[in-house]
BAZAGU-890393 format. One record per residue (C-alpha): residue number from 1; x, y, z; residue in three letters. Coordinates in Angstrom, 1 decimal. Last residue first. Example, Ala and Ser with C-alpha at 12.3 -4.5 7.8 and 13.67 -1.06 7.14 Angstrom:
BEGIN
   nr      px      py      pz  rest
    2    13.7    -1.1     7.1   SER
    1    12.3    -4.5     7.8   ALA
***
This chain:
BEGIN
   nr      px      py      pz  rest
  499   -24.7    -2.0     7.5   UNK
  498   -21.3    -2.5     6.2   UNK
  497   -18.2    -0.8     7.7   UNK
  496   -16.3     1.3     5.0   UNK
  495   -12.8     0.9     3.8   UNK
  494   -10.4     3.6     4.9   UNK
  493    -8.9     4.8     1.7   UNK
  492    -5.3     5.4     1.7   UNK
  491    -4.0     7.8    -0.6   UNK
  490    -0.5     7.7    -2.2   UNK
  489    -1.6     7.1    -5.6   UNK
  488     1.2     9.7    -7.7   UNK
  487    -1.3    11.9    -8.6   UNK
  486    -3.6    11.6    -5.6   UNK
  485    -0.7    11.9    -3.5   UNK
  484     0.4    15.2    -5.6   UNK
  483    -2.7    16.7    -6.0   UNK
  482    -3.5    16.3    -1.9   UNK
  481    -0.4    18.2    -1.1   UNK
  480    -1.6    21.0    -3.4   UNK
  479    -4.3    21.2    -1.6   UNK
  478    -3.1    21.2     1.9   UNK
  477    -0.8    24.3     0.9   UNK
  476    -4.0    26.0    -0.4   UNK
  475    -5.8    25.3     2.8   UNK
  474    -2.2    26.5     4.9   UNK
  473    -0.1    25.3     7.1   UNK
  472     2.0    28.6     7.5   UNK
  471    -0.2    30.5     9.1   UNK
  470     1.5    30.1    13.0   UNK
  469     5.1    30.2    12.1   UNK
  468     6.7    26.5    12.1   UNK
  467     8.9    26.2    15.1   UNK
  466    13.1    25.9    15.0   UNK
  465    14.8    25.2    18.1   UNK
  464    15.6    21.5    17.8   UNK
  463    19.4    22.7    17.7   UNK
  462    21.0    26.4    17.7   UNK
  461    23.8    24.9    20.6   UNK
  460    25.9    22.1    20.5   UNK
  459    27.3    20.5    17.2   UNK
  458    27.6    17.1    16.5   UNK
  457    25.1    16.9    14.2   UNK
  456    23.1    19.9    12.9   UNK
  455    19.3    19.7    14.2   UNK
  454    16.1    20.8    13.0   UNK
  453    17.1    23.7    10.0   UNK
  452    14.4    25.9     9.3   UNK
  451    17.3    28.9     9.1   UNK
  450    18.7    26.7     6.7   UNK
  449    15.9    28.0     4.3   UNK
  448    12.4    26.9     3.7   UNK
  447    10.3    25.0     0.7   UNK
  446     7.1    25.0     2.6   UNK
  445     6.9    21.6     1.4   UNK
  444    10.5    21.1     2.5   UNK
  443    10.0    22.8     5.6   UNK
  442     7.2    20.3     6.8   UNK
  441     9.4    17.7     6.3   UNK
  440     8.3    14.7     3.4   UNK
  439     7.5    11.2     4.0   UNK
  438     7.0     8.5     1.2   UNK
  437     5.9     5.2     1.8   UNK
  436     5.8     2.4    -0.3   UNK
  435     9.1     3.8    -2.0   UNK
  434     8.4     3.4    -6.0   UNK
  433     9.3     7.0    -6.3   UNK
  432     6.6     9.8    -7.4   UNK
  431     6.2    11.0    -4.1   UNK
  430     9.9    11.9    -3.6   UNK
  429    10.5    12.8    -7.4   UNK
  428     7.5    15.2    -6.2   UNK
  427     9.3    16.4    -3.4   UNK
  426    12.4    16.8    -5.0   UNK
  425    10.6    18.8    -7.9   UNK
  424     9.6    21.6    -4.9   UNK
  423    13.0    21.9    -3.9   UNK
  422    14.4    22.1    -7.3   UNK
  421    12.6    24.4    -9.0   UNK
  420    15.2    27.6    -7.7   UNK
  419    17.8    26.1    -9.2   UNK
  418    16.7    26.5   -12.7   UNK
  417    17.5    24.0   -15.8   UNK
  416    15.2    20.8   -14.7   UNK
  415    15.3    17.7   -15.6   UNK
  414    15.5    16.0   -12.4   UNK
  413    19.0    14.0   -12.7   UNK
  412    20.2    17.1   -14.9   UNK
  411    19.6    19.6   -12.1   UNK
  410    21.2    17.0    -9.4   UNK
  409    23.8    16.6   -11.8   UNK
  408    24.6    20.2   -12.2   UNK
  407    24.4    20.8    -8.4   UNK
  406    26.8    18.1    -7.3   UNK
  405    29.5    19.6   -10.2   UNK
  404    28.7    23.3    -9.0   UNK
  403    29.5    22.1    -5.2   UNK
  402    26.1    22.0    -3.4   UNK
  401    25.9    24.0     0.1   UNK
  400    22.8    26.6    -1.0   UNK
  399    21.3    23.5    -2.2   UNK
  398    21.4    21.8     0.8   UNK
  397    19.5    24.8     2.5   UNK
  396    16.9    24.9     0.0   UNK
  395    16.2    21.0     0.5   UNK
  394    15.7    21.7     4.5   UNK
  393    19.6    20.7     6.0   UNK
  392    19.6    17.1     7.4   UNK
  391    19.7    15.7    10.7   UNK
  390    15.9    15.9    11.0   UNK
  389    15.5    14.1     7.9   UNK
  388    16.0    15.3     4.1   UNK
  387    13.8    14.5     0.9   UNK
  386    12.6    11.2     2.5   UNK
  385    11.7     8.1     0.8   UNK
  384    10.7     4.9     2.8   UNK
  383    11.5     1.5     1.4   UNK
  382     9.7    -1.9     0.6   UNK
  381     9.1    -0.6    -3.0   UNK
  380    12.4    -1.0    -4.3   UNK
  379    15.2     2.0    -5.0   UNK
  378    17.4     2.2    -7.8   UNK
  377    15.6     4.6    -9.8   UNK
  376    15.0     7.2    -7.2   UNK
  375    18.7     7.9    -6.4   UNK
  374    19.0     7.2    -3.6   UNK
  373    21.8     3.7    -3.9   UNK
  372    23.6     5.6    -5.7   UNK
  371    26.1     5.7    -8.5   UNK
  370    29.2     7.2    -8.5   UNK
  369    30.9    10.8    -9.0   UNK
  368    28.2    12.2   -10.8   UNK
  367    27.0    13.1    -6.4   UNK
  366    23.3    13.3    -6.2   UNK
  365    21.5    11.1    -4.2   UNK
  364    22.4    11.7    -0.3   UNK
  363    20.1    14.5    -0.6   UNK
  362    17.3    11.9    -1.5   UNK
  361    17.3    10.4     1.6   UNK
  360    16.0     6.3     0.8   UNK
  359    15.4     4.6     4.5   UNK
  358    15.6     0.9     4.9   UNK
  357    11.5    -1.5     5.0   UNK
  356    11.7    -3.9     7.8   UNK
  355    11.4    -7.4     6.2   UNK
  354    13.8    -8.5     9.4   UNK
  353    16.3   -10.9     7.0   UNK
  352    16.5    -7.5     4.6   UNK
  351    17.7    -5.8     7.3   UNK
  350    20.3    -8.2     8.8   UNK
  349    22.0    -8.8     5.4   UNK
  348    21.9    -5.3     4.3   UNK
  347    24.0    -4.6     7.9   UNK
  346    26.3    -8.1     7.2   UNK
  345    26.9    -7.0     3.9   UNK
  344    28.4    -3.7     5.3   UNK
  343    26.2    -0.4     5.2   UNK
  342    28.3     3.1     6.0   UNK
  341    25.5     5.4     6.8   UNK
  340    21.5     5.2     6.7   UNK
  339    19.9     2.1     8.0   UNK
  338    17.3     3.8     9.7   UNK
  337    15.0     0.7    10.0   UNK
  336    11.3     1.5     9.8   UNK
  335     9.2    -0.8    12.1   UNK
  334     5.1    -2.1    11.5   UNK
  333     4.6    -5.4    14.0   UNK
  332     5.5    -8.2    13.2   UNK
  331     3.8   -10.1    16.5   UNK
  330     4.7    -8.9    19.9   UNK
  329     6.7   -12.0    21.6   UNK
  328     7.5   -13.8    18.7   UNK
  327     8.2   -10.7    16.9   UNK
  326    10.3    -9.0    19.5   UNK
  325    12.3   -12.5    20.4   UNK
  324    13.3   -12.9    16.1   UNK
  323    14.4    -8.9    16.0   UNK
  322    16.9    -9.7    18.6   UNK
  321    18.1   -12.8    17.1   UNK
  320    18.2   -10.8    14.0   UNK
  319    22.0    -9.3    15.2   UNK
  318    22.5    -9.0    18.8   UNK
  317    25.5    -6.8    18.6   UNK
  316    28.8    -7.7    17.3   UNK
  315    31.8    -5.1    18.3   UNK
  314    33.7    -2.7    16.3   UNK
  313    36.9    -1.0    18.1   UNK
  312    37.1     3.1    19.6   UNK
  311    39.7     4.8    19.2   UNK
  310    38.9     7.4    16.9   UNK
  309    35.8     8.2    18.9   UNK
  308    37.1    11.3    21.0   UNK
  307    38.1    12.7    24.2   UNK
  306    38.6     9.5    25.7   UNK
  305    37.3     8.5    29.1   UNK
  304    35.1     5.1    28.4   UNK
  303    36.9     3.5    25.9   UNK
  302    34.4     3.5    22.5   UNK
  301    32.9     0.8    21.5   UNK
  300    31.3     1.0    17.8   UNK
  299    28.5    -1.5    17.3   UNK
  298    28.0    -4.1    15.2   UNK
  297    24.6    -5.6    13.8   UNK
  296    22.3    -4.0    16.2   UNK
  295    23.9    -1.1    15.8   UNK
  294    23.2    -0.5    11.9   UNK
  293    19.3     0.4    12.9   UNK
  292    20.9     3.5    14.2   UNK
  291    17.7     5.1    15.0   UNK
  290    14.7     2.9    15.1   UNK
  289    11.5     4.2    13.4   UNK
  288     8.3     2.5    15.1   UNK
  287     4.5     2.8    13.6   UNK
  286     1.2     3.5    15.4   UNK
  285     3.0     5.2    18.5   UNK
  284     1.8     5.1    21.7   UNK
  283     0.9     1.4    22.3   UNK
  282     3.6     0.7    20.1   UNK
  281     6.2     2.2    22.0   UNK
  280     5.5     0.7    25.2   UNK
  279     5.6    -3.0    23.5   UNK
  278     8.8    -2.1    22.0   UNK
  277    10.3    -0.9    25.4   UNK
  276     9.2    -4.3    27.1   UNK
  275    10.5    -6.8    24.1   UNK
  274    13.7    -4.9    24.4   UNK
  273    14.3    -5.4    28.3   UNK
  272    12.4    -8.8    27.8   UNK
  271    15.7    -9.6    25.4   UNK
  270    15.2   -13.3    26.2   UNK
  269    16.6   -12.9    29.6   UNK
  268    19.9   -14.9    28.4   UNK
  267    20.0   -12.6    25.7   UNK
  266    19.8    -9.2    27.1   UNK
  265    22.7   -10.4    29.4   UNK
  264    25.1   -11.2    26.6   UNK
  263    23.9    -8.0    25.1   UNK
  262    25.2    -5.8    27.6   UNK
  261    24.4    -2.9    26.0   UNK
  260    26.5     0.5    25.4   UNK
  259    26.1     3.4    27.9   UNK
  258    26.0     6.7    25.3   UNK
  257    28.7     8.6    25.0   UNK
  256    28.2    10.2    21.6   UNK
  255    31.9    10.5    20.5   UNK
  254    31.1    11.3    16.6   UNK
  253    34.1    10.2    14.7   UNK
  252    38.1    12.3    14.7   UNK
  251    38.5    13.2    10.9   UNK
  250    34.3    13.6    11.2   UNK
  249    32.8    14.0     7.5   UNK
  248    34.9    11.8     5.4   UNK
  247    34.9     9.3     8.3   UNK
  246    36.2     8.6    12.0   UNK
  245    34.0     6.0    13.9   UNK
  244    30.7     6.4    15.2   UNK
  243    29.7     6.7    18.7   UNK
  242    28.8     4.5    22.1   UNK
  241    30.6     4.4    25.2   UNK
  240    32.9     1.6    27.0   UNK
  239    33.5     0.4    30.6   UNK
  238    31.0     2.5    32.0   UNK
  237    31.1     3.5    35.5   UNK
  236    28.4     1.6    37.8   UNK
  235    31.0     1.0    40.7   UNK
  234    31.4    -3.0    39.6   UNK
  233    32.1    -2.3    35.9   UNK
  232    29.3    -0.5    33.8   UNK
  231    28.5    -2.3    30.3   UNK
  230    24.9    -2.1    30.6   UNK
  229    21.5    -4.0    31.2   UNK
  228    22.8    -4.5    34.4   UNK
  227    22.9    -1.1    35.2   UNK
  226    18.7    -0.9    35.7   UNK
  225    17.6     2.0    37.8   UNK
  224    20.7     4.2    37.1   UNK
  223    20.9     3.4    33.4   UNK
  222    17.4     3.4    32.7   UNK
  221    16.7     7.0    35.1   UNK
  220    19.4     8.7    32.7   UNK
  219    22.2    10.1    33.0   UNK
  218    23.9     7.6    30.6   UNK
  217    21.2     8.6    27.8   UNK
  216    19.7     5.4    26.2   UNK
  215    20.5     3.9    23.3   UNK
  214    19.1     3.0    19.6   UNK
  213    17.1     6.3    19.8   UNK
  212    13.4     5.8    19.3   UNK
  211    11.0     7.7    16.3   UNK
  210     7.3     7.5    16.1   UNK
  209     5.3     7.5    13.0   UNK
  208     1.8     8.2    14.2   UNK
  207    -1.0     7.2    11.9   UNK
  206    -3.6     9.5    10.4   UNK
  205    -6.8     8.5     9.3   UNK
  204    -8.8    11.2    11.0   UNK
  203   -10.1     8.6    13.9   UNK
  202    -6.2     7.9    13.9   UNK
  201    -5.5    11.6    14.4   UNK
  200    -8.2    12.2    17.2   UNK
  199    -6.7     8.8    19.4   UNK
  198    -3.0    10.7    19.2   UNK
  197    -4.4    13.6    20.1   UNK
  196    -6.4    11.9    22.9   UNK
  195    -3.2     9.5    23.7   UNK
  194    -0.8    12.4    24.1   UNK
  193    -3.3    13.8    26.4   UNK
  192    -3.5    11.2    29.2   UNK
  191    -0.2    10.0    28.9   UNK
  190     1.3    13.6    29.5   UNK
  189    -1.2    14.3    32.0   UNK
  188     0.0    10.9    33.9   UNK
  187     3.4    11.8    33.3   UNK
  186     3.3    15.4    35.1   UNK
  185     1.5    13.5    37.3   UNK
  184     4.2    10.6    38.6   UNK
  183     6.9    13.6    38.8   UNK
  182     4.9    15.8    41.4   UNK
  181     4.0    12.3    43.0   UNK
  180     7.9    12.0    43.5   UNK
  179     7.8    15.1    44.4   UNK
  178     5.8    15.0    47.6   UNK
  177     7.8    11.2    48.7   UNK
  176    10.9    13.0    48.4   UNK
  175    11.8    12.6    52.1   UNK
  174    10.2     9.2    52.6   UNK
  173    11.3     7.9    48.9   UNK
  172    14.5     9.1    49.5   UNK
  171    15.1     7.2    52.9   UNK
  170    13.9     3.7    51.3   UNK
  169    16.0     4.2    48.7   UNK
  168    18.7     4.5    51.1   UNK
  167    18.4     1.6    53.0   UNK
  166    17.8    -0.1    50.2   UNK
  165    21.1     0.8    48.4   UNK
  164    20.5     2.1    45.2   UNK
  163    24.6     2.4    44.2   UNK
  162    24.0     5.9    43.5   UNK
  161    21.9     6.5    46.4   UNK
  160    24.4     4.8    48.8   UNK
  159    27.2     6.1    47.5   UNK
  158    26.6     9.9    46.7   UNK
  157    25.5    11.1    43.5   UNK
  156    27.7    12.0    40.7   UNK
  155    26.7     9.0    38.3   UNK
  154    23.6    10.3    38.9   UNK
  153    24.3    13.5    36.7   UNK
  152    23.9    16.6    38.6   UNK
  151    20.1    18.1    38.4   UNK
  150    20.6    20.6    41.6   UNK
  149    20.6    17.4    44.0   UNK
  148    17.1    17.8    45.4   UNK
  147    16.2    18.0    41.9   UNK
  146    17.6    15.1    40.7   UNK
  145    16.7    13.0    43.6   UNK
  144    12.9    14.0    42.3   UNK
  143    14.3    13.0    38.6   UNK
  142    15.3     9.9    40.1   UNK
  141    12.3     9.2    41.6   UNK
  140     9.6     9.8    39.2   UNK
  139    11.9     7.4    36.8   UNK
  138    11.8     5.0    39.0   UNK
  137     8.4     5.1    40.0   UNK
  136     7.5     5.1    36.5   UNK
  135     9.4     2.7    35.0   UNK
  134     7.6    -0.8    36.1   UNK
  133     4.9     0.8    37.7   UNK
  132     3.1     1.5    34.6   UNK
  131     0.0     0.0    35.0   UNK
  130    -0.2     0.8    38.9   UNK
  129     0.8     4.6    38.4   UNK
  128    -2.1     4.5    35.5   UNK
  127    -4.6     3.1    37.7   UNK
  126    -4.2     5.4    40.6   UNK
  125    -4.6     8.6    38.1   UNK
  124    -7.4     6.9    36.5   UNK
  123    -8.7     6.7    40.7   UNK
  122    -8.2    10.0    41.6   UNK
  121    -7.4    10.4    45.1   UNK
  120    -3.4    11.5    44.3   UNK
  119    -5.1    14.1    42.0   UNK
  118    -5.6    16.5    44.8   UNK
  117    -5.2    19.1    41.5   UNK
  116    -4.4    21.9    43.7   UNK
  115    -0.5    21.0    44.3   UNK
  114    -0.2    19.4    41.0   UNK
  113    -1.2    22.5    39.0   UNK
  112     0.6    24.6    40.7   UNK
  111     3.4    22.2    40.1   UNK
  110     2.8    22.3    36.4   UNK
  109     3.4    25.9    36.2   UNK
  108     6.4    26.1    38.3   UNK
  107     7.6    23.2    35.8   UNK
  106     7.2    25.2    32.3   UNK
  105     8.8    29.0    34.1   UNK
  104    12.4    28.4    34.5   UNK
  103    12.6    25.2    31.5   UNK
  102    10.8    27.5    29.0   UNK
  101    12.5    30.5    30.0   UNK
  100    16.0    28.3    29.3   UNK
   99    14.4    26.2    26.3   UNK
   98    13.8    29.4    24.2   UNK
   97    11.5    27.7    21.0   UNK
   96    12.1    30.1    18.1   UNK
   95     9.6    30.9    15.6   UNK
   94     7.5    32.8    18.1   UNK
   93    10.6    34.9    19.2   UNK
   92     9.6    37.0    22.1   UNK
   91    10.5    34.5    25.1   UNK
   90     8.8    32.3    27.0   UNK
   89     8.0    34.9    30.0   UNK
   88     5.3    33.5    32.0   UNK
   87     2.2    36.0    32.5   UNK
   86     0.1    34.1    29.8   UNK
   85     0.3    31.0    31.8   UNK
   84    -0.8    32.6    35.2   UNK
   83    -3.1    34.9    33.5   UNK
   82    -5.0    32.1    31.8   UNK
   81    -5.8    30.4    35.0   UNK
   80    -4.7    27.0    36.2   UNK
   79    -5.8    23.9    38.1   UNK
   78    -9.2    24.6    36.7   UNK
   77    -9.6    22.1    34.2   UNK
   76   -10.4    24.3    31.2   UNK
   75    -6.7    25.8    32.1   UNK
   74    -4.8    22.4    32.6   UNK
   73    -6.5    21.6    29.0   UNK
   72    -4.9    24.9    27.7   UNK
   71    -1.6    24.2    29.3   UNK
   70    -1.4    21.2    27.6   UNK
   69     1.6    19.2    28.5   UNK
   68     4.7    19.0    25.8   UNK
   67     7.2    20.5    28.0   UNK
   66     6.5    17.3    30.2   UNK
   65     8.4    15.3    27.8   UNK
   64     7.3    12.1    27.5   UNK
   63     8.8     9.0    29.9   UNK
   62     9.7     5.4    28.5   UNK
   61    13.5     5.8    27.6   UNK
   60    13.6     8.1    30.3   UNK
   59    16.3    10.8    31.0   UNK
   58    16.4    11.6    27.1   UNK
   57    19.1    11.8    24.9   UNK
   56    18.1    11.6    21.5   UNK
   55    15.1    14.4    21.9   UNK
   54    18.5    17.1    22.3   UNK
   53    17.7    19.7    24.3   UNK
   52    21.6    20.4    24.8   UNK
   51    21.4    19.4    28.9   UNK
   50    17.9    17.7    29.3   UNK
   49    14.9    16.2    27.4   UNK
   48    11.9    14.7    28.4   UNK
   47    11.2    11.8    26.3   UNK
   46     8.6    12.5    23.0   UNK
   45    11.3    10.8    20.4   UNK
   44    10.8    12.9    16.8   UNK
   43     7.7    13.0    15.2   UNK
   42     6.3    11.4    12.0   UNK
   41     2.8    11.9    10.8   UNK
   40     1.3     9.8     8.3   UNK
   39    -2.0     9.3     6.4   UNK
   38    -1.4    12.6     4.4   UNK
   37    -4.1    13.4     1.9   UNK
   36    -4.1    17.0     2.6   UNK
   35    -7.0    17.6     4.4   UNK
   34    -5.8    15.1     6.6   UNK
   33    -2.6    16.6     7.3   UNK
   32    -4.1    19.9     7.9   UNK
   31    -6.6    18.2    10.7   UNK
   30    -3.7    16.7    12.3   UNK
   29    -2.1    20.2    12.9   UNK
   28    -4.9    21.4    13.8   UNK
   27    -5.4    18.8    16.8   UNK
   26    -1.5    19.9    17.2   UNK
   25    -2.2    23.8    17.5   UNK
   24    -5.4    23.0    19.8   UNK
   23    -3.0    21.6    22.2   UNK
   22    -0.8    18.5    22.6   UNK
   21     2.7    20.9    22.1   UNK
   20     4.2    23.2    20.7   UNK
   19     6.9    25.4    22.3   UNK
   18     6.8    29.0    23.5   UNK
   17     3.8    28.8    25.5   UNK
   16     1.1    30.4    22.9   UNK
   15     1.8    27.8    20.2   UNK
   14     3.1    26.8    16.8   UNK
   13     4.6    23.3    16.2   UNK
   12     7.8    22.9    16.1   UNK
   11     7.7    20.7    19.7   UNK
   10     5.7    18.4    18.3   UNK
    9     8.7    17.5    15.4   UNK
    8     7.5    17.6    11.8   UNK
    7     8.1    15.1     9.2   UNK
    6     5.2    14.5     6.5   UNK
    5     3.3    11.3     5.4   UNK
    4     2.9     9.6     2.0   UNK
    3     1.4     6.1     1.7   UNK
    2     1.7     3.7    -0.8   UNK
    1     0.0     0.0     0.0   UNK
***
């Protein structure tokens, strides 16, 4: 079945609290998409995100991002007013999310609304601490130890906490008891209205594409509450750290210092860490993109301590025995693999044994120098097409960056003789492709500048910032989206229930 979908990060979306989020923005969001054929909405990971912002290093690999909690709702419910939200300083930029007065002004909010909310009595409340006990508490706690430490990593905590001694787990949970519950509801509001705007867009025929790193972060409330998942010696410091080796774009690799897996122990427990995670993510997510797909193959180990990544050695990961436990256990479920980079046999091998469709980038297409595996005419239909990702440049900004050689081919490739066509001819080489699926970013349809740029990698600073001004979507935007998957037979027609 084709399908077309577009790439846009919740927090880009437009909003009165300086980031988007599950409010009236997103349900409009959804109605845009459906008016424009789309059946597909990809997001980046919802965690709650810390030093650098970055959705890829969360402090939960099961929590959402609190940032992301209607304030509207919390308003029609009465544990808020409109003048205490519209009073909060979130900066003057509306196409720029400011995550400092966000992060000084988002949680004061929220705990008003805890402390007159006397939601430890309600019983959905009750229920969902109970059905999700198996991260929650944990997670509730260590960002509540977190606090009371002025947020330094775990790693850095004393002894007894950092070790989880009983006695002392016992003492935090008395002493912190008040915000650990402040924790447990900011998650239970974030369950509660991710799933209604995630319920609204599947009752308007679009599915949620949701995106998980490979790893977790170190700090992190899985890598305290859970080290033997991880390569940490005896004193819960890692052995070795995740990155990617030197290449023609890094002389010294990309040191991302994430823990790496233990997957000798993930084995022997059947991979129920895995199976557990997966099973989260589809119930809030309709379809699952895995980052660094390549990992699960080898891995890049990295000695904890050093400065950069050239040092690091390949290990073997899991490979499809993973992949073989999740689908027994969960059925074959719908997965993208991001199987972008360096691919050895061994990577295609593993892919094409799991059935997962790869990802196609069509700004990896176009260099005369060799051929490509983008470029559109090599590609087969279990694949997903993309213009750019979230990593990427917007089209327009690649451009900008070609070499002359680069940007003659590309125009050639297309057919095209002006620059300025190529964007919006991307796209519809995009939808055109024999790629089941095709997804597209916002900014690309928009047909934006660098200055719509998600994320640069590797770099600190100017990331995930970027928010879609509040008229951009469009009716006559939408329309021309819905000519192009009508054109090219991307839309999906819900069959009807007989009478």
């Amino acid at each position: 079945m084709r399908k077309c979908g577009v790439l846009m990060p919740i927090s880009s979306l437009p909003s009165r609290f300086g980031i988007g989020g599950f409010s009236k923005e997103a349900y409009d969001f959804v109605d845009f998409l459906a008016a424009g054929g789309q059946s597909l909405w990809q997001i980046l990971p919802l965690g709650p995100t810390g030093y650098g912002d970055s959705p890829y290093q969360a402090f939960s690999a099961f929590a959402g991002n609190p940032y992301f909690i209607s304030l509207d709702k919390l308003i029609e419910e009465g544990v808020l007013t409109e003048q205490e939200c519209e009073d909060c300083d979130y900066g003057d930029n509306p196409e720029y999310i400011n995550y400092e007065k966000i992060y000084n002004t988002r949680f004061e909010l929220l705990r008003m609304a805890f402390d007159r909310s006397d939601i430890i009595n309600n019983e959905e409340y009750q229920r969902f601490v109970e059905e999700n006990k198996e991260w929650l508490k944990d997670y509730a706690m260590y960002m509540a130890i977190k606090d009371s430490m002025d947020g330094i990593a775990w790693i850095e905590w004393d002894e007894d906490i950092r070790l989880r001694k009983p006695e002392a787990m016992e003492r935090y949970a008395r002493e912190l008891e008040n915000d650990i519950n402040f924790y447990c509801y900011q998650q239970y509001l974030f369950a509660t209205h991710w799933m209604e705007l995630k319920a609204y867009a599947n009752k308007k025929g679009v599915e949620i594409v949701g995106d998980i790193p490979i790893y977790v972060a170190f700090d992190s409330a899985d890598t305290w509450a859970n080290p033997e998942l991880f390569q940490l010696d005896e004193d819960n410091i890692p052995t070795g750290v995740a990155g990617c080796p030197p290449d023609a774009f890094s002389a010294t690799g990309q040191l991302w210092g994430n823990p790496l897996y233990r997957w000798d122990y993930h084995a022997e427990t059947g991979f129920a860490w895995w199976i557990r995670r997966l099973a989260y993510c589809f119930k809030i997510y309709d379809v699952v993109r895995i980052d660094h797909f390549r990992g699960f193959d080898e891995y890049w180990a990295i000695p904890y301590g050093d400065e950069t990544a050239e040092f690091g050695r390949w290990e073997k990961g899991p490979g499809y025995a993973l992949f073989d436990a999740v689908k027994k256990a969960l059925g074959n479920r719908p997965i993208i693999a991001e199987d972008l980079g360096f691919l050895t046999p061994s990577v295609l091998k593993l892919v094409k044994k799991t059935g997962y469709p790869g990802m196609k980038i069509l700004q990896f297409a176009f260099d005369p120098r060799e051929e490509s595996d983008y470029l559109p005419h090599n590609y087969t239909n279990n694949s997903v097409v993309y213009t750019g990702t979230h990593d990427n440049d917007t089209v327009n900004g690649w451009i900008s960056a070609l070499s002359r050689k680069d940007l003659a081919f590309a125009k050639k490739y297309i057919g095209i003789k002006r620059t300025s066509d190529i964007c919006s001819n991307l796209v519809r080489m995009a939808l055109a492709s024999v790629s089941d699926t095709a997804i597209i970013p916002l900014q690309d349809y928009l047909e934006l500048g660098s200055e719509a740029r998600i994320n640069t990698p590797s770099t600190l600073g100017g990331n995930w910032e970027w928010r879609v001004k509040a008229d951009a979507c469009t009716p006559e935007l939408s329309a021309r989206m819905l000519d192009l998957a009508q054109i090219f037979g991307r839309i999906v027609r819900t069959k009807k229930k007989k009478k």
